[in-house]
N, C-alpha and C positions, 0 to 999 in steps of 0.2 A: 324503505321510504319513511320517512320523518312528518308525513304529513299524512293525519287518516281522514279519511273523508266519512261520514258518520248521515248519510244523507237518507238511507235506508231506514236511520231510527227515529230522527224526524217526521218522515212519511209514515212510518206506523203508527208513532204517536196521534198523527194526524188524520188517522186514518185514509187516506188517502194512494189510490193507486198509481203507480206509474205514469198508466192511461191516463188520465183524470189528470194529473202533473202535467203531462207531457202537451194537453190541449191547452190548459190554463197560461202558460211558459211560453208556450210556442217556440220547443224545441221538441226534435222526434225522438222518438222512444229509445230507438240505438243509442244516441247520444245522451239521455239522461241514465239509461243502461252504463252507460261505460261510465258517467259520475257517480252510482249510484253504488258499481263494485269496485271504482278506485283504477279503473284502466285509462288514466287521462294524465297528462302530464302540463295540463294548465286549463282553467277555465277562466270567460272571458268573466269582468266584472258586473255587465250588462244581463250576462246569463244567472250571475248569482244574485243579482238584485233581482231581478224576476223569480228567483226559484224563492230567497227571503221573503219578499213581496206574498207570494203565493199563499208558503205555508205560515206564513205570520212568523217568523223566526230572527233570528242575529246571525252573520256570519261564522262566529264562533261556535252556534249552535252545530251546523255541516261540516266544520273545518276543525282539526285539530291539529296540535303540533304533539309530537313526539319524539324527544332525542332518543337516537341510536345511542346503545348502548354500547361502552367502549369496553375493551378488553385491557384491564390491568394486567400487567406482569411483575414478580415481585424477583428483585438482585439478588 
């Protein structure tokens, strides 16, 4: 996957638990559970404006891109 979600080092930073997140957001704990280890395959924008909003942060702070790395072959 090309996209790490980094959502976990935020909340540390921030001290902040799951629990404590998951009131503040109002989303349930499974659901920030599955953002928080990368099991999600879209979140909505509403949700991440609320979780930025929360932990005082940027999108880019939760979200990263990373290319897959390609396999060169040499002739």
């Amino acid at each position: 996957m090309a996209i790490i979600l980094r959502l976990d080092r935020v909340m540390a930073d921030r001290k902040m638990s799951l629990k404590e997140l998951s009131e503040k957001v109002g989303v349930s704990n499974v659901n920030l559970s599955k953002i928080k280890t990368g099991k999600i395959s879209a979140i909505r924008f509403s949700t991440l404006e609320a979780i930025c909003e929360t932990l005082e942060c940027q999108p880019g702070d939760i979200l990263e891109y990373q290319a897959d790395e390609k396999i060169q072959y040499k002739n």
